[in-house]
N, CA and C atoms as an extended XYZ file, in Angstrom:
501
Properties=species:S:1:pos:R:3:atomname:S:1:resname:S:1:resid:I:1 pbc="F F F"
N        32.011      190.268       17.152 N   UNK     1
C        31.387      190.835       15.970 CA  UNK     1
C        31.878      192.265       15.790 C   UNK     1
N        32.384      192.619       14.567 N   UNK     2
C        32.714      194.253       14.100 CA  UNK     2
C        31.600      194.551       14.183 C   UNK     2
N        31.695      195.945       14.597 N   UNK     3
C        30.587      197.274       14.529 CA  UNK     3
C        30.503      197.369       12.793 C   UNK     3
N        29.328      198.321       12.519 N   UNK     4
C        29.353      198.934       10.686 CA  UNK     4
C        30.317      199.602       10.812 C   UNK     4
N        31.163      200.262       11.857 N   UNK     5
C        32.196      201.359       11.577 CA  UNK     5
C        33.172      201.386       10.849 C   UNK     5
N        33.641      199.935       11.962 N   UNK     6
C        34.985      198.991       11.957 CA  UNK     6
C        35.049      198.464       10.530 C   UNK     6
N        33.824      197.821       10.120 N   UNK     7
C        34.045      197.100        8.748 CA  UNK     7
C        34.373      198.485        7.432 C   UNK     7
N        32.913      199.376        7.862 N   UNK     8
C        32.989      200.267        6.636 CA  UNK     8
C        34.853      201.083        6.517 C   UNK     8
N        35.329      200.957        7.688 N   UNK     9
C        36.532      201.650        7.594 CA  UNK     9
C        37.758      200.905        6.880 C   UNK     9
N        37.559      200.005        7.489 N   UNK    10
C        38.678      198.779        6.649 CA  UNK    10
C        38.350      198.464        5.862 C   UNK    10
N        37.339      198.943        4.558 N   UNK    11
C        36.696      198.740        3.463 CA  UNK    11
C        37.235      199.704        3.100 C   UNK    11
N        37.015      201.069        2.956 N   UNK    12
C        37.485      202.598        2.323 CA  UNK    12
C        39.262      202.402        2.310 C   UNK    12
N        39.726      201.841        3.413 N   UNK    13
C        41.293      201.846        3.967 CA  UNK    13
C        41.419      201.057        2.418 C   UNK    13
N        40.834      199.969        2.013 N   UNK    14
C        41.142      199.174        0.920 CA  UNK    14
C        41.014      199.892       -0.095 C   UNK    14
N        40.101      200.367       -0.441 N   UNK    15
C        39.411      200.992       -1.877 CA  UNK    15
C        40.390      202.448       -2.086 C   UNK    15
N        40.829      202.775       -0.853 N   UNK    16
C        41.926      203.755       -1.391 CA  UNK    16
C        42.847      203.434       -1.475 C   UNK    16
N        43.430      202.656       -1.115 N   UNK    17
C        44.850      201.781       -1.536 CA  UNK    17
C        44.707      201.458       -2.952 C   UNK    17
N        43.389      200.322       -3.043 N   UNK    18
C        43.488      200.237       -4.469 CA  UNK    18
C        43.681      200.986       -5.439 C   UNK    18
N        42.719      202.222       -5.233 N   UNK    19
C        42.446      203.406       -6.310 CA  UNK    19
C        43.972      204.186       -6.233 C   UNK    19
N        44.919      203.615       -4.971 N   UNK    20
C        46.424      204.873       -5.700 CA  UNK    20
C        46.834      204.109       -6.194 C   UNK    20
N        47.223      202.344       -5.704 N   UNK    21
C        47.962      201.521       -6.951 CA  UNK    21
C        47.371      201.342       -8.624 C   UNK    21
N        45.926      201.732       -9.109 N   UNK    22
C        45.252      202.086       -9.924 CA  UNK    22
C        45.981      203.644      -10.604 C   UNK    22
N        46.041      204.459       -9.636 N   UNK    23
C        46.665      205.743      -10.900 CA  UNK    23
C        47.556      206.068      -10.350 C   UNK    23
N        49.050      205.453       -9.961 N   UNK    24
C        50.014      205.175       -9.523 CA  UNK    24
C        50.828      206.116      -10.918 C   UNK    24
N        51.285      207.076      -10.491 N   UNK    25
C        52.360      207.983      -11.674 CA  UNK    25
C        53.308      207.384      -12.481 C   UNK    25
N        53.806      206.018      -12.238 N   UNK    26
C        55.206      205.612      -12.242 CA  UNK    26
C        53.985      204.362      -13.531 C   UNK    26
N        54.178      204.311      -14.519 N   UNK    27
C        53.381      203.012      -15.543 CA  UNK    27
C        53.791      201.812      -14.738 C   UNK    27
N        55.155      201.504      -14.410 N   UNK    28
C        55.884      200.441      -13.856 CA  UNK    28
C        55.409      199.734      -12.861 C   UNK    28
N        54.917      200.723      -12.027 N   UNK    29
C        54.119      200.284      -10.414 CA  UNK    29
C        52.640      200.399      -10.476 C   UNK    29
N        52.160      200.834      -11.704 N   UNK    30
C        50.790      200.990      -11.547 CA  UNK    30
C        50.006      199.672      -12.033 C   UNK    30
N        48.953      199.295      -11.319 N   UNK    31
C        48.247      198.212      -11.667 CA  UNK    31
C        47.563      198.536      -13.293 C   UNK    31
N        47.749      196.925      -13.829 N   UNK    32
C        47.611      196.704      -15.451 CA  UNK    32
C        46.311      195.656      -15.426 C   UNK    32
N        46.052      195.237      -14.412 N   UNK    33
C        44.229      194.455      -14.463 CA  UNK    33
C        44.014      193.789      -13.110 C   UNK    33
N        42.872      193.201      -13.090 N   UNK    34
C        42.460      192.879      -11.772 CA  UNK    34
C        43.470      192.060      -10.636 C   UNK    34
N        43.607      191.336      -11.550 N   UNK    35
C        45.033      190.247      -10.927 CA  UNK    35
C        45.716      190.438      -10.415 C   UNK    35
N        46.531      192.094      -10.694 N   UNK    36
C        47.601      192.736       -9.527 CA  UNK    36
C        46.986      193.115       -8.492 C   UNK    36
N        45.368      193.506       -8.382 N   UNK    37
C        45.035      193.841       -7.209 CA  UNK    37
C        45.037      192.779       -5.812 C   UNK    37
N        45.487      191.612       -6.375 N   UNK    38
C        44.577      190.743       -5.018 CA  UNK    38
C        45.811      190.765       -4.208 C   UNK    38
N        45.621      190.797       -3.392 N   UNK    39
C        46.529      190.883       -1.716 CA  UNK    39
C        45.860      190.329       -0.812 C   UNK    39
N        47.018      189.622        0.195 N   UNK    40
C        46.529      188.874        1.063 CA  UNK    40
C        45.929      189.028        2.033 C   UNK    40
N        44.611      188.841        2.380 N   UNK    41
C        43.405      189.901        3.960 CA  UNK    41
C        44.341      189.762        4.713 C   UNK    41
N        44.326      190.840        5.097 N   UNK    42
C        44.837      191.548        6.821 CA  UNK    42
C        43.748      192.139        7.579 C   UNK    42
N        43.956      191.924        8.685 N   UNK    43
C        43.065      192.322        9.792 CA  UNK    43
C        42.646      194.012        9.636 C   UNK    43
N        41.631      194.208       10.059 N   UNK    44
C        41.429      195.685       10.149 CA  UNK    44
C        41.901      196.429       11.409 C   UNK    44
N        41.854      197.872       11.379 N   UNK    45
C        42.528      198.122       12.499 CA  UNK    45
C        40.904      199.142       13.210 C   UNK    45
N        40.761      198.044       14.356 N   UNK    46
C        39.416      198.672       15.034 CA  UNK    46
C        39.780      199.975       15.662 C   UNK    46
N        41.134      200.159       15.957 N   UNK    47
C        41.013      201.443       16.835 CA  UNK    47
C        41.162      202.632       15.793 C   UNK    47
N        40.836      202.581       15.045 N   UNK    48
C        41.061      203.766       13.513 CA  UNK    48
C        39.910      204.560       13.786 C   UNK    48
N        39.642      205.965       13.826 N   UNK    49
C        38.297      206.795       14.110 CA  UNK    49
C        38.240      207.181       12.587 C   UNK    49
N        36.445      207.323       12.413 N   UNK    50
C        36.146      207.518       11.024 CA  UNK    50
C        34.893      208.822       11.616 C   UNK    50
N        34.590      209.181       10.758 N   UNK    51
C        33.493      210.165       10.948 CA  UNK    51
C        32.337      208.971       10.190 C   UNK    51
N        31.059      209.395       10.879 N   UNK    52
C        29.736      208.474       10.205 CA  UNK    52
C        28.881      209.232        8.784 C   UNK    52
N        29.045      210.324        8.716 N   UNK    53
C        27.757      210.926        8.318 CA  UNK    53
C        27.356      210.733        6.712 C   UNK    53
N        28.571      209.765        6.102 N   UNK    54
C        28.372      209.455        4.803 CA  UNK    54
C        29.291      208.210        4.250 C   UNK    54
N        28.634      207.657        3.679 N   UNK    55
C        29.780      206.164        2.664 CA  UNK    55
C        29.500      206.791        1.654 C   UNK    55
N        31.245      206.159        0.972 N   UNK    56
C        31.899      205.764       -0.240 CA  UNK    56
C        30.802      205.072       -0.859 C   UNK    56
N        30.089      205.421       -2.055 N   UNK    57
C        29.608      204.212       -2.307 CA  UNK    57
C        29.860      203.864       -3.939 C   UNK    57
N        30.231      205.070       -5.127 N   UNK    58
C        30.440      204.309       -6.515 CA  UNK    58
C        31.827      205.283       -6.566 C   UNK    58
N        32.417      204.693       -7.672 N   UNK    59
C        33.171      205.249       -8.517 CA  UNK    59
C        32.733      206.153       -9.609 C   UNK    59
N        32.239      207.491       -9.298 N   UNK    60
C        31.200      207.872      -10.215 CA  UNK    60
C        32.056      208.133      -11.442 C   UNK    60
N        33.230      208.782      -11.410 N   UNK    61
C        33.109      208.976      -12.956 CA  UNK    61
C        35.041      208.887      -12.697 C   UNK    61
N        35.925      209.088      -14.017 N   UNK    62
C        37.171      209.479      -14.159 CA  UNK    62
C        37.495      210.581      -15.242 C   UNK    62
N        37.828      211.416      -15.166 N   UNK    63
C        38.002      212.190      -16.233 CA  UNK    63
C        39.796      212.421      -16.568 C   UNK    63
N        40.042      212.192      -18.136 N   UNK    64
C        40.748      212.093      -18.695 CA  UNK    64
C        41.216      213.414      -19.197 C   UNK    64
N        42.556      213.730      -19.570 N   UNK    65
C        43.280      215.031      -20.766 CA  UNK    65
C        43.684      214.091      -21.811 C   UNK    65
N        43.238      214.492      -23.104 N   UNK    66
C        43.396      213.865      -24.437 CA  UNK    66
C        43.870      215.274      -25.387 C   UNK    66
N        44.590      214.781      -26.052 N   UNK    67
C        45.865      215.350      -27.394 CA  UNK    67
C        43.956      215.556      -28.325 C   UNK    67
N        42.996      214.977      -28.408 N   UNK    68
C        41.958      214.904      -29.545 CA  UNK    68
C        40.790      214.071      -29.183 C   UNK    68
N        40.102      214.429      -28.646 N   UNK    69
C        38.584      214.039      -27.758 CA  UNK    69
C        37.825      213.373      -29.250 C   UNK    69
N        37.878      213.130      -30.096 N   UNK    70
C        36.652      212.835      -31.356 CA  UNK    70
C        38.028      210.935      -31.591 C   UNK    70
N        39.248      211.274      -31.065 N   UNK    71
C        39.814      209.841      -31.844 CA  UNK    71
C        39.757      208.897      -30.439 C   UNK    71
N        40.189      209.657      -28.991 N   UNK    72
C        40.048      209.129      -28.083 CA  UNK    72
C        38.633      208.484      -27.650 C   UNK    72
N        37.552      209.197      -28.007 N   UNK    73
C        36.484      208.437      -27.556 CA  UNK    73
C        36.179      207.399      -28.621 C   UNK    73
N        36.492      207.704      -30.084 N   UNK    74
C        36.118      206.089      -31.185 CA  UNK    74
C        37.188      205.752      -30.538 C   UNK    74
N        38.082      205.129      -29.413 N   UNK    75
C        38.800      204.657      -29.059 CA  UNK    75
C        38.451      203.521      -28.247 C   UNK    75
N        37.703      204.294      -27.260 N   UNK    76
C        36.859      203.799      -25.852 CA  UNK    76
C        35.999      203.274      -26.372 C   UNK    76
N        34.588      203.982      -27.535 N   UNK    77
C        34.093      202.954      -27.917 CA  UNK    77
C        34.388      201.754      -28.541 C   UNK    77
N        34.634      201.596      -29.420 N   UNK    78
C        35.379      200.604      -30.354 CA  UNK    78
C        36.227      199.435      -29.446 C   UNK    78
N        36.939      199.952      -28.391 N   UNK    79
C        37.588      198.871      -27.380 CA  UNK    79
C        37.056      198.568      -26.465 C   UNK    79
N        36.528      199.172      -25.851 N   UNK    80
C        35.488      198.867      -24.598 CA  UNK    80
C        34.119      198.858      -24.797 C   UNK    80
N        33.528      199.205      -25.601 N   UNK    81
C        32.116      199.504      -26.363 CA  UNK    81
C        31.442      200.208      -25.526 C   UNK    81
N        31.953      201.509      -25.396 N   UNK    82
C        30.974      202.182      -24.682 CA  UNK    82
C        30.557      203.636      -25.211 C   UNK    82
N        29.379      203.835      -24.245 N   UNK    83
C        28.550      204.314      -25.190 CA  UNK    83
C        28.503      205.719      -24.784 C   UNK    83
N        28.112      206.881      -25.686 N   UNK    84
C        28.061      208.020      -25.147 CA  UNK    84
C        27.151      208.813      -24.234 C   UNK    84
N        27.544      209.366      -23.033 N   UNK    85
C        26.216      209.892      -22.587 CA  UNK    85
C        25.684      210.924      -22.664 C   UNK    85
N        26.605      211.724      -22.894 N   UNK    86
C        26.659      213.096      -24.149 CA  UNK    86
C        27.618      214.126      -24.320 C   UNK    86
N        27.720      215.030      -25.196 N   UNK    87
C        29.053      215.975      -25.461 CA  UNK    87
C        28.794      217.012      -25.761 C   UNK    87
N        29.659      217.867      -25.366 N   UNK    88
C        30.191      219.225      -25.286 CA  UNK    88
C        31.094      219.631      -26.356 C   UNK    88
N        30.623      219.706      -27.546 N   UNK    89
C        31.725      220.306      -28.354 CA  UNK    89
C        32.679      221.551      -28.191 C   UNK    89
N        31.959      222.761      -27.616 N   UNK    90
C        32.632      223.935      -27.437 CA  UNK    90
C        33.541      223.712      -26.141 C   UNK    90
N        33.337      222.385      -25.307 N   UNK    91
C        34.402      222.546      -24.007 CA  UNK    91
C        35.976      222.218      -24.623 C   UNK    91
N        36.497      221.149      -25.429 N   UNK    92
C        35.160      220.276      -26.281 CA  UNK    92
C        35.838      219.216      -24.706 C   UNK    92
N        34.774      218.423      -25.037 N   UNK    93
C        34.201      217.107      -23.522 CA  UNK    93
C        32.930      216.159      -23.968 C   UNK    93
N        33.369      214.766      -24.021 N   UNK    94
C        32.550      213.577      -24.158 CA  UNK    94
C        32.438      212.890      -22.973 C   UNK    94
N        31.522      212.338      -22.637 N   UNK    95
C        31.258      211.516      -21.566 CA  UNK    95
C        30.781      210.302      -22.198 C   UNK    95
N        31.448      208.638      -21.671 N   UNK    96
C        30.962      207.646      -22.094 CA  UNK    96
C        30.191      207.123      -20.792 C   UNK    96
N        29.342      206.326      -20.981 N   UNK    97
C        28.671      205.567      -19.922 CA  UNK    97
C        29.422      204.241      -19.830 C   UNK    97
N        30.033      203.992      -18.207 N   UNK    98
C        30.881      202.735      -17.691 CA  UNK    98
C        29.676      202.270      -17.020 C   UNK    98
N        29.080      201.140      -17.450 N   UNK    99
C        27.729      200.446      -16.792 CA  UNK    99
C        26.556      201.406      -16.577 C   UNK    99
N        26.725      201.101      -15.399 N   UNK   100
C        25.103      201.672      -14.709 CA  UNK   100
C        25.485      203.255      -13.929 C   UNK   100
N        26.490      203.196      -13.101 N   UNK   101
C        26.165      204.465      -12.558 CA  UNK   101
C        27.603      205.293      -12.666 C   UNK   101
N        28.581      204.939      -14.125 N   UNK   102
C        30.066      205.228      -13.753 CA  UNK   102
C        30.220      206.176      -15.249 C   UNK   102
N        30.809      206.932      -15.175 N   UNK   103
C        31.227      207.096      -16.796 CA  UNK   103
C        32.766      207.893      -17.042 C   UNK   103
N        33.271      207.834      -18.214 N   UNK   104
C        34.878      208.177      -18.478 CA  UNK   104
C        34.514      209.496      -19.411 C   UNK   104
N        35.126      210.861      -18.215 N   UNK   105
C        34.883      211.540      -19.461 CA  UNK   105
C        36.313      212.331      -19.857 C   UNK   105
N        36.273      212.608      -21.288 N   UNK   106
C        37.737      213.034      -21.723 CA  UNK   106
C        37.116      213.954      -22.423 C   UNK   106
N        38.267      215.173      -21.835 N   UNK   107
C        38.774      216.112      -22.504 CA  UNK   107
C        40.056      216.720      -22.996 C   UNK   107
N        40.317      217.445      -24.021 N   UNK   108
C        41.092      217.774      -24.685 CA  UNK   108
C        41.534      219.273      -23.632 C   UNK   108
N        42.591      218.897      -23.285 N   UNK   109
C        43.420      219.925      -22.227 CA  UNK   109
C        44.758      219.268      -22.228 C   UNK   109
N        45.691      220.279      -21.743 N   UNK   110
C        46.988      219.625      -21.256 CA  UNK   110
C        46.768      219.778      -19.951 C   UNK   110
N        48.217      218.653      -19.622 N   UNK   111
C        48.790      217.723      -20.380 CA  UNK   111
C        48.245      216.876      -20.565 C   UNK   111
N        47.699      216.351      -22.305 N   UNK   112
C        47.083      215.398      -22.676 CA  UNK   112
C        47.933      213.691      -21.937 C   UNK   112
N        47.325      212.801      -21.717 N   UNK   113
C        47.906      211.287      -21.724 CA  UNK   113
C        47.450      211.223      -19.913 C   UNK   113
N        46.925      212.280      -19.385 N   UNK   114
C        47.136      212.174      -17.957 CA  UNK   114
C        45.308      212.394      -17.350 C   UNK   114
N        45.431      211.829      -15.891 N   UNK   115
C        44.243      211.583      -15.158 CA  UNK   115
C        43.692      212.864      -14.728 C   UNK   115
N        42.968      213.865      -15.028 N   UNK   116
C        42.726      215.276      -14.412 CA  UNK   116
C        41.956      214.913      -13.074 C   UNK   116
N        40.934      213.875      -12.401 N   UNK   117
C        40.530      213.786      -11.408 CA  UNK   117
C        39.611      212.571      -11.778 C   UNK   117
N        39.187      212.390      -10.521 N   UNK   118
C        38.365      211.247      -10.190 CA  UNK   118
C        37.119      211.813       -9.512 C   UNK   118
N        35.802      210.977       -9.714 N   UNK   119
C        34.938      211.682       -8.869 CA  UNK   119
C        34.600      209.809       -7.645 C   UNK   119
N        34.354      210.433       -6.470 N   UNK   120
C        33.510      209.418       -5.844 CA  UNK   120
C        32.281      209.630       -5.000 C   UNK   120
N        31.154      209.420       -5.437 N   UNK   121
C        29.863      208.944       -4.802 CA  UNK   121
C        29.650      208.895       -3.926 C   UNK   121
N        29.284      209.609       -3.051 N   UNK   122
C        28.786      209.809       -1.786 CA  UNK   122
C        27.372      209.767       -1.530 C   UNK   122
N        27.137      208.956       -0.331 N   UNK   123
C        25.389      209.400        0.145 CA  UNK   123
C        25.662      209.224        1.645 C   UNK   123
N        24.789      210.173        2.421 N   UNK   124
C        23.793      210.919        1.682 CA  UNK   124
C        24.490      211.982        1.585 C   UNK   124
N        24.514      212.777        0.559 N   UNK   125
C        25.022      213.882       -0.398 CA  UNK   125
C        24.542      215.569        0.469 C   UNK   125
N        24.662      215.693        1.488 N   UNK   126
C        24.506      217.279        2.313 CA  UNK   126
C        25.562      217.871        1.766 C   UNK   126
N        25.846      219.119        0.740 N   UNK   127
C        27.323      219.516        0.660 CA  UNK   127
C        27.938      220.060        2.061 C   UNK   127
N        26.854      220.654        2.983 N   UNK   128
C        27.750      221.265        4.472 CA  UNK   128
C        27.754      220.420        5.061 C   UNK   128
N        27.241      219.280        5.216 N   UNK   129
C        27.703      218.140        6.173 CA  UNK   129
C        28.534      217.071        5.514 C   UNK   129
N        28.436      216.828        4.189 N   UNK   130
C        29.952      216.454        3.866 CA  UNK   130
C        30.977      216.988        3.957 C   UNK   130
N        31.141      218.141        3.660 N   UNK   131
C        32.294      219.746        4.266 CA  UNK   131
C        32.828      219.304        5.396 C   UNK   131
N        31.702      219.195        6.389 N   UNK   132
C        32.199      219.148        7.584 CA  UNK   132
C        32.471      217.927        7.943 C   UNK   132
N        31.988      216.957        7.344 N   UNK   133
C        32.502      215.583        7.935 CA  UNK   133
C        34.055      215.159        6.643 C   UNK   133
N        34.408      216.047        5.756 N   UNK   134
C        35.128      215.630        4.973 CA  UNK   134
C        36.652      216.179        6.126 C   UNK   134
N        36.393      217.444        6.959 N   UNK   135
C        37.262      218.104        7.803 CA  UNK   135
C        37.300      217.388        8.661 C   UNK   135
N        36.315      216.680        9.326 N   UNK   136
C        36.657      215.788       10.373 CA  UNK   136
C        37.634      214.765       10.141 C   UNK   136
N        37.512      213.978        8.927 N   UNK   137
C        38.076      213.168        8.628 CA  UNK   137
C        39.948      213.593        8.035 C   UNK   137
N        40.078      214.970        8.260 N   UNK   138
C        41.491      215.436        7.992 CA  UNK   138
C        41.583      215.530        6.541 C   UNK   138
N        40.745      215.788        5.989 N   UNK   139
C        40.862      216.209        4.450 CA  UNK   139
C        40.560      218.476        4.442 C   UNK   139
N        40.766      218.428        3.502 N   UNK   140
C        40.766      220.098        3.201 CA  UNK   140
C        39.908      220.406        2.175 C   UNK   140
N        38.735      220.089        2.096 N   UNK   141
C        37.618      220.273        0.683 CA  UNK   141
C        37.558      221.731        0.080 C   UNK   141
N        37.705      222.094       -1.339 N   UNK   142
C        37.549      222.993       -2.070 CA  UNK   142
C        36.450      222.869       -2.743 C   UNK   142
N        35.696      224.140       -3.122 N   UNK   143
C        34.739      224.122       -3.651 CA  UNK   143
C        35.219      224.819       -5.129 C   UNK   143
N        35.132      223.698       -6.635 N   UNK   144
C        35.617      224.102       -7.694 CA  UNK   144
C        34.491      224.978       -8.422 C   UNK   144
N        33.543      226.225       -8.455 N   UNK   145
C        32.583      226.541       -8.986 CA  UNK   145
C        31.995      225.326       -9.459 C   UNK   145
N        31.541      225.623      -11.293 N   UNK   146
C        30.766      224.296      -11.609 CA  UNK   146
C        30.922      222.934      -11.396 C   UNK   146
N        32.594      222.926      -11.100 N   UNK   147
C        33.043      221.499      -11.023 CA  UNK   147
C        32.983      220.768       -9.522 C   UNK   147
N        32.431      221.722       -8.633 N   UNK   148
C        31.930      220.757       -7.389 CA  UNK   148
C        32.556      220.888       -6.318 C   UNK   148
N        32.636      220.012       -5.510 N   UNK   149
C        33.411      219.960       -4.599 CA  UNK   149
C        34.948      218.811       -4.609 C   UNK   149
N        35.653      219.449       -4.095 N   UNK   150
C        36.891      218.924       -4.224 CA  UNK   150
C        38.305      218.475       -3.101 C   UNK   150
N        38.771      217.131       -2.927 N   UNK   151
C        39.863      217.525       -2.007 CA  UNK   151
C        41.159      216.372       -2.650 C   UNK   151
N        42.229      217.469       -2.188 N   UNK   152
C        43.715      216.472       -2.946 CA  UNK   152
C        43.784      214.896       -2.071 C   UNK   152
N        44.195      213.569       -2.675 N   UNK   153
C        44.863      213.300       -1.944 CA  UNK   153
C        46.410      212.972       -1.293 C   UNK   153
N        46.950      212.389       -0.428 N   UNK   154
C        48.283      212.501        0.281 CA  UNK   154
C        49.426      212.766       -1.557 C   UNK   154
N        49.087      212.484       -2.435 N   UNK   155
C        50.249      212.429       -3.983 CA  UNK   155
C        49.249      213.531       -4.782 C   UNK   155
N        48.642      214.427       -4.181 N   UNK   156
C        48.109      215.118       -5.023 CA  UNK   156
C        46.949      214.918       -6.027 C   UNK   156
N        46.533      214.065       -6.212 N   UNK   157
C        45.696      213.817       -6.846 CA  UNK   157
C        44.185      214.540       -6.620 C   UNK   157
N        43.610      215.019       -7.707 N   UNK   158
C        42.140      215.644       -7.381 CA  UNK   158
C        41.051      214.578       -7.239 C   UNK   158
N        40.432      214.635       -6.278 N   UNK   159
C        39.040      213.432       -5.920 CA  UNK   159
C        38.049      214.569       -5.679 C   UNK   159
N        37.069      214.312       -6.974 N   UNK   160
C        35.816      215.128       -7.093 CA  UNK   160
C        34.796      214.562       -5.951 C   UNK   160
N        33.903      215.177       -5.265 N   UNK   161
C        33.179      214.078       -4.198 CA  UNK   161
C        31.672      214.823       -4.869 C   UNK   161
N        30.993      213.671       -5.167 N   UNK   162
C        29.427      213.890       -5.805 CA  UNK   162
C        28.473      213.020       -5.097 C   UNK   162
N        27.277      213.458       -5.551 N   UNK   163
C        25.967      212.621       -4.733 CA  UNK   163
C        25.846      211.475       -5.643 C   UNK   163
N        26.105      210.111       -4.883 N   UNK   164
C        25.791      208.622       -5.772 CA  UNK   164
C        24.311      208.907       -6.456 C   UNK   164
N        24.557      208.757       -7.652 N   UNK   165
C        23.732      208.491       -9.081 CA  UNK   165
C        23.109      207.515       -8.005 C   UNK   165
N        23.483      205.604       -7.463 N   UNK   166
C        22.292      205.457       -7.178 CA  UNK   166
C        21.636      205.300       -6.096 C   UNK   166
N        22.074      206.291       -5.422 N   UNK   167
C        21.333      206.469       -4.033 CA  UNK   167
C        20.151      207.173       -3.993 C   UNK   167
């Protein structure tokens, strides 16, 4: 029988794989719907050390750079039907609601067409003991003023880390 460690680790090992073939730089190599994701189970690797003091648990939000935040979001709604959860004209910044605890928010910044960061859900949400368990785990967390806490990953990418909405 796996420990919770073993499993929760070879779970995250997945969900970050997925999430770089998801915003993969190259359009060519980047996944286009669920279907490219499936790959064949492989074993986990038990001897992998994780720190305990918090799970992955939503995809809380993605935030977008848009050329025009008022055509991009009748965009999202209208194709995806989603709905607003509210806006910032002077940033300017819309937030749509993705289900229950996720939402897409776009703003008008350069370079428009591109991913400015991702946030993911954490509980339980201590910012100094996520700090410190984010260092354990070989990450380098920044603290962005209003925008939170923050660390790159291995291609640069910004991953916002927030307290899970539903924890």
């Amino acid at each position: 029988m796996l420990s919770g460690t073993v499993v929760r680790s070879g779970l995250q090992k997945q969900v970050r794989r997925l999430l770089r073939r998801c915003l993969e730089k190259e359009p060519n190599k980047r996944l286009r719907d669920v279907g490219d994701a499936w790959e064949p189970k492989q074993a986990n690797g038990a001897g992998d050390a994780l720190a305990t003091g918090f799970d992955s648990t939503t995809l809380n939000h993605v935030s977008i750079l848009v050329s025009d935040v008022p055509r991009s979001a009748a965009f999202y709604q209208r194709v995806f039907n989603l709905s607003v959860l509210d806006e910032d004209k002077k940033a300017p910044r819309i937030r749509l609601r993705l289900g229950k605890d996720s939402h897409l928010t776009i703003r008008r910044r350069n370079p428009a067409g591109t991913v400015d960061h991702f946030a993911i859900g954490v509980s339980p949400f201590n910012k100094e003991s996520v700090i410190q368990d984010l260092k354990q785990r070989g990450a380098t967390p920044q603290e962005g003023g209003d925008a939170g806490l923050h660390v790159k990953d291995p291609d640069g990418y910004t991953v916002q880390v927030v307290a899970s909405e539903s924890a």
